[in-house]
FIMAR-699279 format. One record per residue: residue number from 1; chain; x, y, z of N, C-alpha, C in turn; residue in one letter. Coordinates in pm, 1 decimal. Each point is the difference from the previous one (the first is absolute). Layout:
seq:mol:n.east:n.north:n.up:ca.east:ca.north:ca.up:c.east:c.north:c.up:type
NUM:A:X:Y:Z:X:Y:Z:X:Y:Z:A
...
REM end
This chain:
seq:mol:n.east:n.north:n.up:ca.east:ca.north:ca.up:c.east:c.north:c.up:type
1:A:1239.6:2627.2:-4833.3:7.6:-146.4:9.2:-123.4:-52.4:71.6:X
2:A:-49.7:-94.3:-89.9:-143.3:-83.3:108.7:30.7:-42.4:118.1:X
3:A:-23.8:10.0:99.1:52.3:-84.0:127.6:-106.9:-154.3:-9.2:X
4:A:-132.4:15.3:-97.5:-55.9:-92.5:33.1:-19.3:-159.6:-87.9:X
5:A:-13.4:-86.7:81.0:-2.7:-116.5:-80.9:-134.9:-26.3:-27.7:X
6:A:-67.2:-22.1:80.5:-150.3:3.7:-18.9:-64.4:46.4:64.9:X
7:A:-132.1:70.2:7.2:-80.4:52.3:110.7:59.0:-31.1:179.0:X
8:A:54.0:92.6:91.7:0.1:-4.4:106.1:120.1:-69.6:65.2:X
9:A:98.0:30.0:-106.7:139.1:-71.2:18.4:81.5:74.4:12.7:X
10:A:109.3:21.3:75.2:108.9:121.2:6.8:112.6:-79.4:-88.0:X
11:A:55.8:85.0:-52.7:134.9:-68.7:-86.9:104.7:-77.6:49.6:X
12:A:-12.1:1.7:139.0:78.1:-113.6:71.0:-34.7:-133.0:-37.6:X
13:A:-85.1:-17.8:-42.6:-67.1:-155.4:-48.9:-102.5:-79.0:115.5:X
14:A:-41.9:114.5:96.2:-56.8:-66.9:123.8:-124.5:69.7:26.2:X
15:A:-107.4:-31.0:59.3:-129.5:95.5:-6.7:46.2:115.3:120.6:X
16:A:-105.4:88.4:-59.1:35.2:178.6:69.6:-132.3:-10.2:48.8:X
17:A:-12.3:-90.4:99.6:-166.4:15.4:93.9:76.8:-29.3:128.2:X
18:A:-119.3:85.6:45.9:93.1:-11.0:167.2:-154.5:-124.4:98.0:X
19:A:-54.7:-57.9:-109.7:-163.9:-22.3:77.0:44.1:-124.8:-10.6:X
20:A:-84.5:-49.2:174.9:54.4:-133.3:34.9:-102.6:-117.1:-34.5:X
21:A:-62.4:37.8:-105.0:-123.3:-101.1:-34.7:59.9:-150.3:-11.3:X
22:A:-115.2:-58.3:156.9:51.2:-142.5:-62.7:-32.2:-95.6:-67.2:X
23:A:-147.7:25.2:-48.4:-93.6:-101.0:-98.6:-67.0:121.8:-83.5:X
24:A:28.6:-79.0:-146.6:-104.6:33.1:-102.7:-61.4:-157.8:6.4:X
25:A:-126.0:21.3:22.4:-94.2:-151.9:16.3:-113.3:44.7:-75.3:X
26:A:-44.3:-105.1:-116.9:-123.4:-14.6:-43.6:-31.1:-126.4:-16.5:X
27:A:-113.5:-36.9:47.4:-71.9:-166.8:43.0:54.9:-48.2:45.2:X
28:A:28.2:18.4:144.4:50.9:-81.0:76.3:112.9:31.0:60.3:X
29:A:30.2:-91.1:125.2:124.6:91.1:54.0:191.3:-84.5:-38.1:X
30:A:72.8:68.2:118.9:131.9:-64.9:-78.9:14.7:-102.0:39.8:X
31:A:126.5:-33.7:13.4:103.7:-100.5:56.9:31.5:-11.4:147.3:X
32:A:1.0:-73.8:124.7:-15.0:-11.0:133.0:124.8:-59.8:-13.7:X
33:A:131.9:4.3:-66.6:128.6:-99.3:58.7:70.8:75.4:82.2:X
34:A:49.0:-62.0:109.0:133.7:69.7:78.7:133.4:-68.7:-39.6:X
35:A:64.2:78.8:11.3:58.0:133.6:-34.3:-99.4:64.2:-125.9:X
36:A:-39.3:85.2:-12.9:-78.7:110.0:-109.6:88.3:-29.7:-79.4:X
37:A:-42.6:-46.1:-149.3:23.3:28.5:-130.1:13.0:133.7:-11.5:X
38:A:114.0:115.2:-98.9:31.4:158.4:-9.2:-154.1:-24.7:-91.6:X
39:A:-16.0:-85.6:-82.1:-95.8:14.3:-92.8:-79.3:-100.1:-0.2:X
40:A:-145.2:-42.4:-15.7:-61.7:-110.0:-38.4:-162.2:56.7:-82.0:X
41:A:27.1:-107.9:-119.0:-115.9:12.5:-102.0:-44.0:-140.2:30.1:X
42:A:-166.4:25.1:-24.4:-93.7:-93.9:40.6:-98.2:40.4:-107.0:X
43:A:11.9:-137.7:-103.4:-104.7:-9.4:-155.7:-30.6:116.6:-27.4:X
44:A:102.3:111.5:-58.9:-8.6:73.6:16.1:17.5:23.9:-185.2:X
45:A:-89.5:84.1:-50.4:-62.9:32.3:-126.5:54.0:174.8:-60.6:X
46:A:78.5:-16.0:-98.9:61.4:118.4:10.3:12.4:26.7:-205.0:X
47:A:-40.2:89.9:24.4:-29.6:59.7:-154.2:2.6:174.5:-57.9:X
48:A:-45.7:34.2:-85.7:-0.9:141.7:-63.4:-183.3:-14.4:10.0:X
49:A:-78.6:148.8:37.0:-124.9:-31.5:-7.6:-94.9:-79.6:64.2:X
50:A:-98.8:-104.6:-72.9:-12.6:-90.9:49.3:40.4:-129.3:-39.0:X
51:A:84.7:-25.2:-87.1:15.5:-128.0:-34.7:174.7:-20.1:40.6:X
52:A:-40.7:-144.0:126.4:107.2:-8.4:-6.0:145.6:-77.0:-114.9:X
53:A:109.8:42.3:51.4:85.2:-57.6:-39.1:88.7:-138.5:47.3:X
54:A:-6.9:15.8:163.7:31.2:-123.2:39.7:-161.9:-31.7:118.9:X
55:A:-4.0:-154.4:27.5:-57.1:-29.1:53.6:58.8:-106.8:107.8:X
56:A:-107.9:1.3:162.1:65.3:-82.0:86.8:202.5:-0.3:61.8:X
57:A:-8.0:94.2:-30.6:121.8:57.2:89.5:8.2:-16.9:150.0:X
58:A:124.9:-127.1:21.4:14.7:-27.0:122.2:126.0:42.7:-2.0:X
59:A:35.3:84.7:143.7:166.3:34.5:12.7:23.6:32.4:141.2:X
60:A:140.1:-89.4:65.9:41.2:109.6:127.9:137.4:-19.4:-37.5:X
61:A:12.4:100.5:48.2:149.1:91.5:-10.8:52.3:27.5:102.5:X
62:A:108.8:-103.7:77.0:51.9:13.5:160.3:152.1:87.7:-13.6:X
63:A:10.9:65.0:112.1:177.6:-1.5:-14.3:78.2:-90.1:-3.4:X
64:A:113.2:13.5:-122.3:125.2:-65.8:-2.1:-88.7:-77.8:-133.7:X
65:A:-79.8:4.3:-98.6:-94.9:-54.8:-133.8:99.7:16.5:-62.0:X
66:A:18.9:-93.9:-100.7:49.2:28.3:-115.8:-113.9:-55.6:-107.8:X
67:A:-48.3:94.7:-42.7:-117.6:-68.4:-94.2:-6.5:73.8:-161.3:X
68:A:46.8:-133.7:-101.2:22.1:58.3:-96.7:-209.0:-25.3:-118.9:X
69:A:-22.0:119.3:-23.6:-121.2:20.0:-90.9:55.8:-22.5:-159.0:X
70:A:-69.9:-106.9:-70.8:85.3:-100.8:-104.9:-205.2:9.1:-122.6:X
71:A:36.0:86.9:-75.8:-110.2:-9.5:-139.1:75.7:62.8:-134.6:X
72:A:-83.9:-35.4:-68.0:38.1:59.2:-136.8:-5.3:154.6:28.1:X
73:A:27.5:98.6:-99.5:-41.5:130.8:-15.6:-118.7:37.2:-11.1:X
74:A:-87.3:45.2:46.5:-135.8:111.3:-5.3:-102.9:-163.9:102.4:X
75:A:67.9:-51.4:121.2:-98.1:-112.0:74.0:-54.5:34.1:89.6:X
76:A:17.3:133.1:34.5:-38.4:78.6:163.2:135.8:41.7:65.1:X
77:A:102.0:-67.5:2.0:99.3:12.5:106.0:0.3:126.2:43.3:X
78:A:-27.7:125.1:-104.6:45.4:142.9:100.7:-107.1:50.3:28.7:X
79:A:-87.9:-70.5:-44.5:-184.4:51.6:63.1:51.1:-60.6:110.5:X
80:A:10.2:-141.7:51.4:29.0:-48.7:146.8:79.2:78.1:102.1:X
81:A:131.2:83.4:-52.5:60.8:64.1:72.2:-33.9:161.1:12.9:X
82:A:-131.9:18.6:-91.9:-72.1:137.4:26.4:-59.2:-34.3:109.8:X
83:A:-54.4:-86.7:26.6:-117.9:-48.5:78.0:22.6:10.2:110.8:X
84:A:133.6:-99.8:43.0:83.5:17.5:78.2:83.8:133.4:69.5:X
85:A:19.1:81.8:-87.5:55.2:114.3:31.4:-108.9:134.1:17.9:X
86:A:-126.9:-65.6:40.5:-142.7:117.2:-18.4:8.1:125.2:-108.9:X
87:A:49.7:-76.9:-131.0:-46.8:89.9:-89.4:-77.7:-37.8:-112.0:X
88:A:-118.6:-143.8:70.1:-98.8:-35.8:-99.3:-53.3:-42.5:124.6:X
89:A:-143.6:61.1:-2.0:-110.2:-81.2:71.7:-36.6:-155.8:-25.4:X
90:A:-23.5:-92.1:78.4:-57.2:-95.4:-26.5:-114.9:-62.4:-50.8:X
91:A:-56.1:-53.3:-51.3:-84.2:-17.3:-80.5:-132.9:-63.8:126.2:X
92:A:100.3:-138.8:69.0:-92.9:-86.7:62.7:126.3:-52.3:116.3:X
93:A:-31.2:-67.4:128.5:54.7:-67.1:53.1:94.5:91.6:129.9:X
94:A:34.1:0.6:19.2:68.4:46.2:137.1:188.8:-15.5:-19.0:X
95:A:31.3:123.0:40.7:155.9:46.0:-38.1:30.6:88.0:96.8:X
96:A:68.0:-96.8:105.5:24.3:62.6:166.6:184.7:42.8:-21.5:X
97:A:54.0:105.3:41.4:87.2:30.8:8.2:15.9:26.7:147.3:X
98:A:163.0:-38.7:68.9:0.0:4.6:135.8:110.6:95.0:47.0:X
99:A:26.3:78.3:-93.7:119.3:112.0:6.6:-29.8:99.9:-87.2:X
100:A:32.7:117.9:35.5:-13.3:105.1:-84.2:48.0:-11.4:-155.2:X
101:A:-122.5:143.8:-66.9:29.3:-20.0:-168.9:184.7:44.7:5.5:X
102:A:9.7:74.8:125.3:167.0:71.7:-53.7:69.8:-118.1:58.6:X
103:A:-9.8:-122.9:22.4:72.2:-68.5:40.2:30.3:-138.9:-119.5:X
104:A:-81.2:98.7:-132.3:57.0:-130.0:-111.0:85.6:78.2:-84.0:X
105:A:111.2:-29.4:-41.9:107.1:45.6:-115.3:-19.9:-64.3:-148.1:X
106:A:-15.8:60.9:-79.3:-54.2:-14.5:-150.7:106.4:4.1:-83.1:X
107:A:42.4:-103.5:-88.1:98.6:31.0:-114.2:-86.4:-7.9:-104.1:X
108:A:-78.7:130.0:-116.6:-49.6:-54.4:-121.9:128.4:-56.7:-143.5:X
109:A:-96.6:-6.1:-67.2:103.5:-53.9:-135.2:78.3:86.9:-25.3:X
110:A:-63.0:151.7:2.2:147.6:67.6:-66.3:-54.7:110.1:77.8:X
111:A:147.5:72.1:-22.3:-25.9:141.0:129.5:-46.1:95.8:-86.5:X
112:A:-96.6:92.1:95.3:-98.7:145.7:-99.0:148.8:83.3:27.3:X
113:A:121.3:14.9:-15.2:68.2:109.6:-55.2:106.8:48.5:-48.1:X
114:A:-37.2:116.5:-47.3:40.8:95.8:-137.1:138.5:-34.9:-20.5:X
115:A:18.0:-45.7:-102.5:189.1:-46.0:-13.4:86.8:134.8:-16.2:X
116:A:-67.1:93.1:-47.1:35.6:181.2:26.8:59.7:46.7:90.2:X
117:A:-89.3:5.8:92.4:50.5:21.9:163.5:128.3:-93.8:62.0:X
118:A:70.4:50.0:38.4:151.0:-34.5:13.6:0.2:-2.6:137.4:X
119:A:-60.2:-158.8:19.3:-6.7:-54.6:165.9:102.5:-118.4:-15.4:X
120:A:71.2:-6.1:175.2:79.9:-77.3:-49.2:-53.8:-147.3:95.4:X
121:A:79.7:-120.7:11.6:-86.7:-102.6:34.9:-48.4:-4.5:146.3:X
122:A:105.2:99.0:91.6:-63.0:-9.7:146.9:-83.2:143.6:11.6:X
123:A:-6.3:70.8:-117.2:-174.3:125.0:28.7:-85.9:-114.3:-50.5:X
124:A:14.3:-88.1:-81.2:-135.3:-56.6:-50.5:-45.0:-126.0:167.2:X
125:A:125.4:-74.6:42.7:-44.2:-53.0:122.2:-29.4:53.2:93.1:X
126:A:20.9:168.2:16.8:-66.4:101.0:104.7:-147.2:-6.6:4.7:X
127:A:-39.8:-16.2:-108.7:-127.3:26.5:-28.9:-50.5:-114.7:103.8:X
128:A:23.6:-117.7:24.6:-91.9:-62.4:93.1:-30.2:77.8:152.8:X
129:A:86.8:72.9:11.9:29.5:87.4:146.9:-122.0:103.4:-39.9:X
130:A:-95.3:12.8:-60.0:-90.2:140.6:-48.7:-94.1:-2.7:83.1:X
131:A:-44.1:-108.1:45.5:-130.8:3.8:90.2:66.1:4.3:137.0:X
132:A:118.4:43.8:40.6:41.3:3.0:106.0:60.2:149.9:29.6:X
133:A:43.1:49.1:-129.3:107.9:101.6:-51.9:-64.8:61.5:-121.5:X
134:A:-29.6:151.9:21.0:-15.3:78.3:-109.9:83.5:-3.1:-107.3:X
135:A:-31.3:-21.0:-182.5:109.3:19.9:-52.0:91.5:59.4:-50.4:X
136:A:-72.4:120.5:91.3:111.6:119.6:-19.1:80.4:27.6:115.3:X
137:A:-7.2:-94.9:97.9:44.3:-15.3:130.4:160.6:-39.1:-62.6:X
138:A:135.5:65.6:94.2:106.8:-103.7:13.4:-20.0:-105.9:73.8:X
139:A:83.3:-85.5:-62.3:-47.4:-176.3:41.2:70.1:33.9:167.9:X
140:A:-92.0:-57.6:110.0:75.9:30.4:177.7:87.6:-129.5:0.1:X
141:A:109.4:5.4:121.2:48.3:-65.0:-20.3:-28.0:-178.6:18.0:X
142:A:-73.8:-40.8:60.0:-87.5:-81.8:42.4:-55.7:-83.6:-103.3:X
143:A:-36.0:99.7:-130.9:-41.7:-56.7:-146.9:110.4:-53.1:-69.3:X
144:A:136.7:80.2:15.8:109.6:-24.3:-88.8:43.3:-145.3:48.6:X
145:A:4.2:1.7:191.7:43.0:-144.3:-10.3:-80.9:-114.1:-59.0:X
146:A:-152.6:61.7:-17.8:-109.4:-129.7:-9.8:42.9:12.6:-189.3:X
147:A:54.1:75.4:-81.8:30.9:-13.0:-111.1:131.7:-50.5:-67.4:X
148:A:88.1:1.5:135.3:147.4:-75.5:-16.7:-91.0:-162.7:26.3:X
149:A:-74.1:5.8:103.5:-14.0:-166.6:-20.6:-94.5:-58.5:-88.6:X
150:A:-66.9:44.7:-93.7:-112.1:-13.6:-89.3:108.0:-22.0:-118.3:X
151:A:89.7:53.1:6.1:129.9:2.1:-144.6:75.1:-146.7:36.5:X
152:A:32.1:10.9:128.1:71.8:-119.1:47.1:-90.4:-141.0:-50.3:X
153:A:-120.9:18.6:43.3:-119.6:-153.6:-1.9:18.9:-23.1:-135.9:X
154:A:-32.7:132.1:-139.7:-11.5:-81.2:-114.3:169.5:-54.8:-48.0:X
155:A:107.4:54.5:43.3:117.7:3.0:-47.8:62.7:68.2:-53.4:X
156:A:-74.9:150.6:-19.6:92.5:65.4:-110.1:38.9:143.8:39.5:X
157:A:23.2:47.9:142.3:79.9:140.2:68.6:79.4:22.8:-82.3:X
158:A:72.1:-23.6:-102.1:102.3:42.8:-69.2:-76.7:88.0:-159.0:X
159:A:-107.6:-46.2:39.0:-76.3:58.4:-127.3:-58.2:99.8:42.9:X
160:A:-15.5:34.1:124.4:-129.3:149.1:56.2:58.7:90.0:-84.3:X
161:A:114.6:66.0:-26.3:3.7:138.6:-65.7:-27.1:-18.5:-161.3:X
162:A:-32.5:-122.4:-55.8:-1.2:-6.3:-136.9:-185.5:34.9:-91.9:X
163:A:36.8:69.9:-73.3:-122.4:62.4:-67.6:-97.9:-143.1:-6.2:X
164:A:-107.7:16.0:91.6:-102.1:-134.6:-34.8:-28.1:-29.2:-150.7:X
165:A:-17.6:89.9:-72.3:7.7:-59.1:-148.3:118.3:-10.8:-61.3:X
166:A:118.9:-66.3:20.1:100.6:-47.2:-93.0:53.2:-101.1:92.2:X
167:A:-80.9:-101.5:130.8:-37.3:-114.1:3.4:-43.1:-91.8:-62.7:X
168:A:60.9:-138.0:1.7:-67.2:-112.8:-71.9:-157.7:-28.5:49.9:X
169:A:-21.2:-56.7:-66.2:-163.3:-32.0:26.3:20.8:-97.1:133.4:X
170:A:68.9:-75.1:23.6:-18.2:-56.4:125.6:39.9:64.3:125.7:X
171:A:111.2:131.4:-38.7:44.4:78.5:132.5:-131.2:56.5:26.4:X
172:A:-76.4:75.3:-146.6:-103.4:89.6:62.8:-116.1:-71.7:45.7:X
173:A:-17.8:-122.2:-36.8:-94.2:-83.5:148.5:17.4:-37.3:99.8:X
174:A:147.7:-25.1:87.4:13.5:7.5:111.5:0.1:151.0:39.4:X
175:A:50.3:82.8:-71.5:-59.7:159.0:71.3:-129.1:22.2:-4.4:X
176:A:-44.3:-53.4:-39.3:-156.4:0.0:49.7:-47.2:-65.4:59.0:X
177:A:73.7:-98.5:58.4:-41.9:-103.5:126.8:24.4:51.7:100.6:X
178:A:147.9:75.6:15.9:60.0:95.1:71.2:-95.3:118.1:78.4:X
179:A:-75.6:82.0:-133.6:-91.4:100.6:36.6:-105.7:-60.4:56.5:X
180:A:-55.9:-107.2:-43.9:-117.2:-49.3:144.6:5.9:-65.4:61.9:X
181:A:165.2:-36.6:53.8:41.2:-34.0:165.1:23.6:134.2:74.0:X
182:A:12.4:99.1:-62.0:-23.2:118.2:38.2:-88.2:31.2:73.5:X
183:A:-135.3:-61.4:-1.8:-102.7:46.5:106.8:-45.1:-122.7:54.6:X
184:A:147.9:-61.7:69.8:-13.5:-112.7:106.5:-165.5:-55.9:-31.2:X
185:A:-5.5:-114.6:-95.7:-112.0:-30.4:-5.4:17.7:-201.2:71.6:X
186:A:-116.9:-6.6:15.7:-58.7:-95.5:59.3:-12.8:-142.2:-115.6:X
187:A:-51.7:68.2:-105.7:-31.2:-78.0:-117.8:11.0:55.1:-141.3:X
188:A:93.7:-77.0:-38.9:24.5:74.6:-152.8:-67.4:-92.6:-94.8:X
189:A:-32.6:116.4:-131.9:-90.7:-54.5:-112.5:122.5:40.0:-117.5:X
190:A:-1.0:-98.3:-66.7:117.7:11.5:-189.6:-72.0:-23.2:-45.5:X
191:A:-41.5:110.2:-155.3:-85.3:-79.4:-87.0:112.9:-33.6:-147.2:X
192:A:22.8:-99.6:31.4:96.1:-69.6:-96.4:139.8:41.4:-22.9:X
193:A:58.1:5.6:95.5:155.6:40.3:37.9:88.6:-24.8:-61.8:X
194:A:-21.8:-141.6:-85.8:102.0:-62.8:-37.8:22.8:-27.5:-146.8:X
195:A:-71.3:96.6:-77.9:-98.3:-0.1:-76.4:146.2:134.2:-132.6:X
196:A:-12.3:-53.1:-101.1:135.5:162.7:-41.6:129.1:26.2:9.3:X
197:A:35.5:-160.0:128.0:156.6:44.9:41.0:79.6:-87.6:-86.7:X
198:A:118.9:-20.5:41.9:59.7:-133.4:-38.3:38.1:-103.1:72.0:X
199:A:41.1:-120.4:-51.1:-6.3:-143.4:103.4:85.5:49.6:184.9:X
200:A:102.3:62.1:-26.0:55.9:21.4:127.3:-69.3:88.2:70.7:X
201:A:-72.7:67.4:-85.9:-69.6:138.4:84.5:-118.7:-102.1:57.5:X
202:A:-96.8:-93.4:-79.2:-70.4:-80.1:83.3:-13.4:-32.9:96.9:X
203:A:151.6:-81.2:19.8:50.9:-126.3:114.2:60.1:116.5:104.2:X
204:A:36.1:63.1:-12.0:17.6:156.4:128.7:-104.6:58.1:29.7:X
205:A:-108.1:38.0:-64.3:-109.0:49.3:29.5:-100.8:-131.2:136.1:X
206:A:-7.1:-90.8:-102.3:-54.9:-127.4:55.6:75.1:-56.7:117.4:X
207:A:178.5:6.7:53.5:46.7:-37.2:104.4:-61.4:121.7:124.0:X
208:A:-9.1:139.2:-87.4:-42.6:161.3:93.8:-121.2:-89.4:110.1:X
209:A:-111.7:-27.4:-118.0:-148.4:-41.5:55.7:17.6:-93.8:94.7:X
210:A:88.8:-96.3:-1.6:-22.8:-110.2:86.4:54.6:69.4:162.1:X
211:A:128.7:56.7:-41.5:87.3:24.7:97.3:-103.7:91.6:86.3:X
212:A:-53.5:119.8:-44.6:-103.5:69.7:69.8:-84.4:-61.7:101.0:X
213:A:-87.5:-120.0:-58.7:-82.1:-71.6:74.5:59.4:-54.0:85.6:X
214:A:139.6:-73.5:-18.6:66.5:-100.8:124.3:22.4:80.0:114.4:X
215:A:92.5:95.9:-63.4:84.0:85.6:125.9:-126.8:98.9:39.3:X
216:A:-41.1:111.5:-70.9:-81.8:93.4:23.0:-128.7:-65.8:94.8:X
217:A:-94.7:-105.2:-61.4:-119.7:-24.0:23.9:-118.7:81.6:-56.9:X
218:A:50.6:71.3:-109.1:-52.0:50.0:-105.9:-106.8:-63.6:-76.0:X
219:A:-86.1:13.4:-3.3:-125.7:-100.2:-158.1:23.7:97.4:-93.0:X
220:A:37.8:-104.0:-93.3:-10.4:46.8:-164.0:-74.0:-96.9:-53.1:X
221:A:-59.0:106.8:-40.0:-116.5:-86.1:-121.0:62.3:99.0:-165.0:X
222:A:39.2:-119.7:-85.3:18.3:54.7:-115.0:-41.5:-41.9:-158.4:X
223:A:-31.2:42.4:-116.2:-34.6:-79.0:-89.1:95.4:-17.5:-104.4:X
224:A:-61.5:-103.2:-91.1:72.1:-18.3:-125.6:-66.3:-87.4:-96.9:X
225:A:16.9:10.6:-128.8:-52.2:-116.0:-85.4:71.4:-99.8:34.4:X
226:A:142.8:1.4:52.8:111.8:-145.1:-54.7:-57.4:-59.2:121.8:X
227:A:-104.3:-97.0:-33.5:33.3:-111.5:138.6:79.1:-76.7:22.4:X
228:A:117.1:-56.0:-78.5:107.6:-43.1:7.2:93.7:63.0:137.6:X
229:A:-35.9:138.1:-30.3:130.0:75.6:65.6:-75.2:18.5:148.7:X
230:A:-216.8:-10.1:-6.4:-25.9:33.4:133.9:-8.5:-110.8:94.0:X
231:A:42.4:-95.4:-71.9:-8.7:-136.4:44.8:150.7:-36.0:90.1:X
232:A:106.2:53.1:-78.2:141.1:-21.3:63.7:16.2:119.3:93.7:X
233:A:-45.5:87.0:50.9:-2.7:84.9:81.6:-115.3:23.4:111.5:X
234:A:-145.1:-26.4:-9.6:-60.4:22.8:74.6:-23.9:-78.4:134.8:X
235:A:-36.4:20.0:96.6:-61.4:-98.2:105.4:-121.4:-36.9:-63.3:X
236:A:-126.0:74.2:-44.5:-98.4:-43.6:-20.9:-50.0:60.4:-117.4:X
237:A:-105.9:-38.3:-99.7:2.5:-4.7:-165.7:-152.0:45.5:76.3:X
238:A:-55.7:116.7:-87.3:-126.6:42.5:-59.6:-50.1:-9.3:-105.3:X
239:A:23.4:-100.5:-86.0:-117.3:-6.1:-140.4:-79.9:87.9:-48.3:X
240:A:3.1:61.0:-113.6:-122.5:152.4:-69.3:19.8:-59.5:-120.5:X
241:A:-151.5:-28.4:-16.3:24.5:-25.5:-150.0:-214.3:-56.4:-13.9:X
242:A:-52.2:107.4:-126.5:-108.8:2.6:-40.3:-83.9:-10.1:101.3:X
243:A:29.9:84.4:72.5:-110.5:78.8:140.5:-5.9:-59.1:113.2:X
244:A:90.2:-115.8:10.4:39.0:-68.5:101.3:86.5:-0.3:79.8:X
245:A:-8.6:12.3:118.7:181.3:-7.2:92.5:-64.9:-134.4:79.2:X
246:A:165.2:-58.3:39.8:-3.6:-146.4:70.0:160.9:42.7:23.0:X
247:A:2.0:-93.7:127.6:169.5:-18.1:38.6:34.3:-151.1:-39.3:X
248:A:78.5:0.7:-85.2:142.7:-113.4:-5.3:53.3:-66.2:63.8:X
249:A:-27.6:-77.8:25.9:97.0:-126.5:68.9:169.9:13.5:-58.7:X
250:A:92.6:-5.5:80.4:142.4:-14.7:-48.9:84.3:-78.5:40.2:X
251:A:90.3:-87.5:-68.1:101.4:-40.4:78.0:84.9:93.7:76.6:X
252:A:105.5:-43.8:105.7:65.2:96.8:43.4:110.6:73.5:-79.2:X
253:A:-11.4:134.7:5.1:91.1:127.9:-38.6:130.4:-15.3:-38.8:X
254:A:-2.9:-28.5:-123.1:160.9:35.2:-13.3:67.8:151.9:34.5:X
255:A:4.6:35.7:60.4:83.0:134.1:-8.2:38.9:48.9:-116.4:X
256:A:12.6:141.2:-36.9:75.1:46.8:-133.7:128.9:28.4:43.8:X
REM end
């Protein structure tokens, strides 16, 4: 079974670096706000090669964010959250991070594994425990309680013994929200969460995100094409669309 999602990722969904780098900076330096932004991009130019894909990238990312990333398909959004997650260099501009890489939790679009392998939904939420816990380690007990309450946050303890693949598409995205609250993160990244399920699996997924940020003080930053849906859920709107990011003005939040 791959454990990996992309270069330098443990299958928990959270980075496997133990290095406390706090700026990747090119031209220029970061952001001076107190309280520290976990994250802040400053016109920051981010592409494949040399040509970029987005340009002038402004972003901070505080605890307790709810910030929904709103473009069509192929606009940057998961180049932005490579960028973000140091697994794309920057092109231009300055991209200060103020917490460790293992202190962001990653949900991608779909999970790297094998529907073969006969894991059931709380080995697949173990997996966030990997950079803490060998995975050939028995889970200590210390993990099990931090995995009774990771089951508890998304809602579904009654599902841990059930084969992760003969889950609905919306159970198996809160078990994967599950697996990267697993490595107690600071700031979580979704790249399009909401994206495959169905209407109730949405509005549960989307009540998960908010509730995280209120109670937890969690930042989620997450994407989607539907701006409809990032509009009724987010605190704050990121715009991607033809190499451009800008933030959104909103009325206030309806709740989902």
């Amino acid at each position: 079974m791959d454990r990996l999602y992309y270069p330098n990722f443990s299958a928990g969904g959270h980075l496997n670096l133990e290095q406390d780098s706090e700026a990747i900076t090119r031209a220029g330096p970061g952001s001076a706000h107190s309280p520290s932004p976990l994250v802040s991009l400053r016109d920051v130019s981010l592409g494949y090669g040399e040509q970029p894909v987005l340009r002038g990238v402004g972003l901070d990312v505080y605890p307790g964010d709810l910030i929904g990333v709103a473009g069509p398909n192929g606009s940057g959004k998961t180049t932005l959250f490579r960028a973000m997650l140091g697994l794309l260099a920057i092109l231009g501009g300055s991209l200060v991070r103020h917490c460790a890489l293992s202190a962001f939790g990653y949900v991608p679009q779909s999970a790297s594994l094998d529907p073969q392998f006969p894991l059931s939904a709380a080995q697949v939420v173990e997996m966030g425990a990997y950079g803490r816990v060998r995975f050939y380690q028995l889970l200590p007990r210390k993990e099990k309680q931090r995995l009774r309450e990771v089951l508890d946050q998304v809602g579904l303890p009654q599902l841990a013994g059930r084969s992760f693949f003969s889950l609905s598409g919306g159970q198996k995205q809160r078990m994967l929200i599950a697996r990267a609250l697993m490595a107690n993160p600071k700031i979580m990244i979704l790249d399009e969460p909401l994206s495959g399920v169905d209407e109730e699996s949405r509005r549960s997924i989307a009540a998960l995100l908010i509730k995280l940020t209120r109670e937890n003080r969690l930042a989620v930053v997450f994407s989607s094409h539907d701006l409809e849906m990032v509009q009724r859920v987010a605190d704050r709107i990121v715009r991607v669309d033809k190499g451009k990011v800008w933030i959104e003005e909103k009325a206030e939040k309806v709740e989902a």
